[in-house]
C-alpha positions as YAML, in Angstrom:
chain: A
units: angstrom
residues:
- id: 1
  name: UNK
  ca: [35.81, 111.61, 177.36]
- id: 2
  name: UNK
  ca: [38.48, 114.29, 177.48]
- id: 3
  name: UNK
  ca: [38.46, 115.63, 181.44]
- id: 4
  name: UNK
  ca: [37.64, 119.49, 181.65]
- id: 5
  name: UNK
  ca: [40.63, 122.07, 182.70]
- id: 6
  name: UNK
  ca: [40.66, 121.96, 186.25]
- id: 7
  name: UNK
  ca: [37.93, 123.35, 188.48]
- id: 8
  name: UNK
  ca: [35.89, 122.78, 185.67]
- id: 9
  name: UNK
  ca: [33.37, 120.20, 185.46]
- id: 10
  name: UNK
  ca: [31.65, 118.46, 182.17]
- id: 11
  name: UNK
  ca: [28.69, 120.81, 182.15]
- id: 12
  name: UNK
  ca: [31.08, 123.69, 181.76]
- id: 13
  name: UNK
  ca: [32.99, 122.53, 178.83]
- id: 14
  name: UNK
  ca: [29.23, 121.64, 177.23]
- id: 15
  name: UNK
  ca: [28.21, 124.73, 177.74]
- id: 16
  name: UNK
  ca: [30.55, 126.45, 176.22]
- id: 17
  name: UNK
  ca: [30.65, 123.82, 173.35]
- id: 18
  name: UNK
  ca: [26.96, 125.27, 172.82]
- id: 19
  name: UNK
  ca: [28.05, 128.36, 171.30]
- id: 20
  name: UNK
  ca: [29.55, 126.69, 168.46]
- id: 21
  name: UNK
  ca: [26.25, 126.65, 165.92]
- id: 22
  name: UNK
  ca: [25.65, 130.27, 167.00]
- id: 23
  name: UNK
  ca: [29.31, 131.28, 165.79]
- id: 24
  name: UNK
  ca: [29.19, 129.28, 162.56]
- id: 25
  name: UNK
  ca: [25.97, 131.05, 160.89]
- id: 26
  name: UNK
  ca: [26.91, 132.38, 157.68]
- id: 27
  name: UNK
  ca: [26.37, 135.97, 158.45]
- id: 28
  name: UNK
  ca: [26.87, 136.05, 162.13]
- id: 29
  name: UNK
  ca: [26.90, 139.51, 163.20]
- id: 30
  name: UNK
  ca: [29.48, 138.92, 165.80]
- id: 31
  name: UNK
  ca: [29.66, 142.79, 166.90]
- id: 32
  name: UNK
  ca: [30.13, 146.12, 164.77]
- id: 33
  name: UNK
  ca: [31.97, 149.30, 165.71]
- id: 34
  name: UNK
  ca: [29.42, 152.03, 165.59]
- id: 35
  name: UNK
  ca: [30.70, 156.26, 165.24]
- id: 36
  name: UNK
  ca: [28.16, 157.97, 167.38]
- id: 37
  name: UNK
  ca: [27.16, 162.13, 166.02]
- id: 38
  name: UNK
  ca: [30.06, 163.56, 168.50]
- id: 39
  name: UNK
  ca: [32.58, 161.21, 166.56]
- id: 40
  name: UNK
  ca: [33.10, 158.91, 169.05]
- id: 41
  name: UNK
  ca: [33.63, 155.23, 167.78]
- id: 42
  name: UNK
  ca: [32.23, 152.11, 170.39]
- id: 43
  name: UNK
  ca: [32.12, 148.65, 169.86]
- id: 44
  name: UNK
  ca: [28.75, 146.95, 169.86]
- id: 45
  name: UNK
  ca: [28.58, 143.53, 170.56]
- id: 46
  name: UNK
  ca: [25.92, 141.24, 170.01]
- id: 47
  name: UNK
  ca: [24.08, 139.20, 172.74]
- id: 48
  name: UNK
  ca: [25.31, 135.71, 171.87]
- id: 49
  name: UNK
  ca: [28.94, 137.70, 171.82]
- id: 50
  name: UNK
  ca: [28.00, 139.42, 175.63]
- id: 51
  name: UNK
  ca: [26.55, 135.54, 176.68]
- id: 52
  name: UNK
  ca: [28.80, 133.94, 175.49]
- id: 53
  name: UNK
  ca: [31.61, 135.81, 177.74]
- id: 54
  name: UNK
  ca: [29.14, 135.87, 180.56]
- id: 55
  name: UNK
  ca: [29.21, 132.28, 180.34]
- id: 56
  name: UNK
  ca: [33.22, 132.01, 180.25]
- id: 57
  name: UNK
  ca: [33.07, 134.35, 183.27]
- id: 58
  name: UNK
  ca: [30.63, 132.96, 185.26]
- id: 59
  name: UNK
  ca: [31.69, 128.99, 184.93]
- id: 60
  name: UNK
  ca: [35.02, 129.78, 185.59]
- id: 61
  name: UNK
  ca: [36.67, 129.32, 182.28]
- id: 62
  name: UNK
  ca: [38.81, 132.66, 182.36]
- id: 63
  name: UNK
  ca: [41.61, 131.98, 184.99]
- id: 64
  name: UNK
  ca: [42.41, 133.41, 187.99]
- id: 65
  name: UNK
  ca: [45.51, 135.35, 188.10]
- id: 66
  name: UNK
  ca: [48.59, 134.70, 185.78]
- id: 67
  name: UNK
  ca: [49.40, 130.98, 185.35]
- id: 68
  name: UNK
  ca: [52.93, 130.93, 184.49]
- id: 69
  name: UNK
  ca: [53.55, 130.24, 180.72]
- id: 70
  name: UNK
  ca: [50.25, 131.49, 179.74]
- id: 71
  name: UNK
  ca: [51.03, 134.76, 177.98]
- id: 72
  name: UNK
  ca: [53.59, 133.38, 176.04]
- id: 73
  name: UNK
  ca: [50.93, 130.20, 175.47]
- id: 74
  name: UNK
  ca: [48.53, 132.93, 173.95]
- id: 75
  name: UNK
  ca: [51.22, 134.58, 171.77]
- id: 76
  name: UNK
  ca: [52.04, 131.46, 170.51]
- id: 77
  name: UNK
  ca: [48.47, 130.07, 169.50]
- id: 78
  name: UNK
  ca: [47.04, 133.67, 168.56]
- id: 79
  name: UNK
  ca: [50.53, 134.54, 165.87]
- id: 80
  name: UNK
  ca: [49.68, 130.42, 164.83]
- id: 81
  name: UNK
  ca: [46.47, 129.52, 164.80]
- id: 82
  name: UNK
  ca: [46.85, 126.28, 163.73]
- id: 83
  name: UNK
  ca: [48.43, 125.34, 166.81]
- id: 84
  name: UNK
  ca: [44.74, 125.37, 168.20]
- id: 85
  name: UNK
  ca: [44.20, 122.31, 166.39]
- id: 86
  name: UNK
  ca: [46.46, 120.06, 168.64]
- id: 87
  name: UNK
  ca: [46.05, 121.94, 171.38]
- id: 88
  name: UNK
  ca: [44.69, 120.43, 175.15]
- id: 89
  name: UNK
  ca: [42.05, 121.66, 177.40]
- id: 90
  name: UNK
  ca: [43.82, 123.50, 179.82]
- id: 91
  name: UNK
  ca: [45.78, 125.44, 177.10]
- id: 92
  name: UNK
  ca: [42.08, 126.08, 175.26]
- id: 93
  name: UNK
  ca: [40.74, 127.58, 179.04]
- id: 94
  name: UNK
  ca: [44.24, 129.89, 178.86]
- id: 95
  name: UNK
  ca: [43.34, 130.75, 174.99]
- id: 96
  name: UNK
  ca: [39.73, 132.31, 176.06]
- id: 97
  name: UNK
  ca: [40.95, 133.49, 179.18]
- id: 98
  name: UNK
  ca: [43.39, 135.11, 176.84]
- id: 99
  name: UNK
  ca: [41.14, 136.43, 174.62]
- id: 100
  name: UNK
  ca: [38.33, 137.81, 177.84]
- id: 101
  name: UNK
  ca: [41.46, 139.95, 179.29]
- id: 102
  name: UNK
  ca: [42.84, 141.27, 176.23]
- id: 103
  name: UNK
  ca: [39.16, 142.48, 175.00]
- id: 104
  name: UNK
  ca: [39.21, 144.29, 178.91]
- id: 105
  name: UNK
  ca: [42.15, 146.67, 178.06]
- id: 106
  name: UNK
  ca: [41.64, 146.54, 174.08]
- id: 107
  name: UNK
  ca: [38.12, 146.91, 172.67]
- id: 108
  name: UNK
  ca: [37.83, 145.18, 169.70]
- id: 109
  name: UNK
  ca: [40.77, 141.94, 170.51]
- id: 110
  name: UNK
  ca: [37.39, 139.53, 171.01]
- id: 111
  name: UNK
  ca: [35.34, 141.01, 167.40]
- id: 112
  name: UNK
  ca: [38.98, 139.81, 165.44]
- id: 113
  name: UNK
  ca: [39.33, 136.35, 167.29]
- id: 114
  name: UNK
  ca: [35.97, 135.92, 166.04]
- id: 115
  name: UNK
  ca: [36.30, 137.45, 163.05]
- id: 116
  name: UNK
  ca: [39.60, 135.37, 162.18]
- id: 117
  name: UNK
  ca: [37.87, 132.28, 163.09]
- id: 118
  name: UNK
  ca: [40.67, 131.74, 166.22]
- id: 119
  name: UNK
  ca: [36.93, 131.36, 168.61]
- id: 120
  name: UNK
  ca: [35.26, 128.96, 166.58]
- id: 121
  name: UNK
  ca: [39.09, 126.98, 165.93]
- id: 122
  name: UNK
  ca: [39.10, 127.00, 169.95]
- id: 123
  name: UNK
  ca: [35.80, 125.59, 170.41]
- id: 124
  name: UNK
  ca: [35.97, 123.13, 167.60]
- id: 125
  name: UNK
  ca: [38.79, 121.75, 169.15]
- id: 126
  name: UNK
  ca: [36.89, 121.73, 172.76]
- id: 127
  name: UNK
  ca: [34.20, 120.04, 170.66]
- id: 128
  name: UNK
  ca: [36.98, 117.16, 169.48]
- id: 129
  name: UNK
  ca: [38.07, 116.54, 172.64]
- id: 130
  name: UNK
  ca: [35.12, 116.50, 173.96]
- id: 131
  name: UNK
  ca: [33.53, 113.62, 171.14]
- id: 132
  name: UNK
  ca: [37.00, 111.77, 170.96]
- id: 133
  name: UNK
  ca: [37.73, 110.61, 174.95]
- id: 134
  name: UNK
  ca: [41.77, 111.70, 175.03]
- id: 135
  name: UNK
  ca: [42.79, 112.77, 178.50]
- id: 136
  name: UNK
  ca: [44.53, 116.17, 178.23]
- id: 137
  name: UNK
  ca: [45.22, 117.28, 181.56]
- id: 138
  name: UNK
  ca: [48.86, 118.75, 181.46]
- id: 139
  name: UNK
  ca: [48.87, 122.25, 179.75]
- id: 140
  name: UNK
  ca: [51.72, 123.56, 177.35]
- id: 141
  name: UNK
  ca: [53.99, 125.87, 179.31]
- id: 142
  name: UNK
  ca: [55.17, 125.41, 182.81]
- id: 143
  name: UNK
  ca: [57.47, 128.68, 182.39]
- id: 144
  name: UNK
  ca: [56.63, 131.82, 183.65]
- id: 145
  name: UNK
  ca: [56.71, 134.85, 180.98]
- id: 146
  name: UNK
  ca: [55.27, 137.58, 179.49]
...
């Protein structure tokens, strides 16, 4: 069984896992911008969306501070998604932390990781690791950079 990132136990990495069915309906309304009568344009997400990053929040899976390497970890995986698909647990917890802080200074970064299938790729991956027992417990950059 692959080990969770650190500080985070097995029940964490399940439960975040447990979002994957929700993601993958055909039709998932994921969130929608809306334009208001004054012209004013807000993103709407949906409650699995807003649970979902409650959940990433409150179990700890969006890291504290800047690890070194991360950002240039993130730019990596988000300009080539398929490195998600070899990618190790702690570089998947530095992927959503990614994606959590982004979506605080640019509305709209978490509707297109969803909407490019980057989420789901991340948590299919946590979902292989998770069924196939490797131990992953360095992560991909030990450089600091942004």
């Amino acid at each position: 069984m692959v080990p969770p990132p650190t500080g985070l136990d097995r029940a964490d990495l399940d439960a975040v896992v447990s979002f994957l069915p929700l993601f993958r309906r055909p039709g998932e309304c994921f969130g929608r911008w809306l334009d208001d009568r004054n012209g004013i344009t807000e993103l709407k997400y949906s409650d699995d969306a807003l649970a979902f990053v409650r959940l990433l929040e409150d179990r700890g899976w969006v890291e504290p501070g800047c690890r070194p390497g991360a950002a240039i970890t993130a730019l990596r995986h988000w300009q080539e998604p398929a490195l998600v698909a070899a990618a190790d647990g702690p570089t998947l917890r530095t992927l959503l932390s990614d994606i959590v802080r982004t979506e605080r200074i640019c509305a709209g970064h978490l509707l297109e990781a969803f909407e490019r299938g980057y989420l789901v790729a991340i948590l299919e991956r946590l979902k292989t690791l998770r069924r196939a027992g490797v131990r992953h417990e360095g992560s991909e950059d030990d450089n600091c950079g942004r």
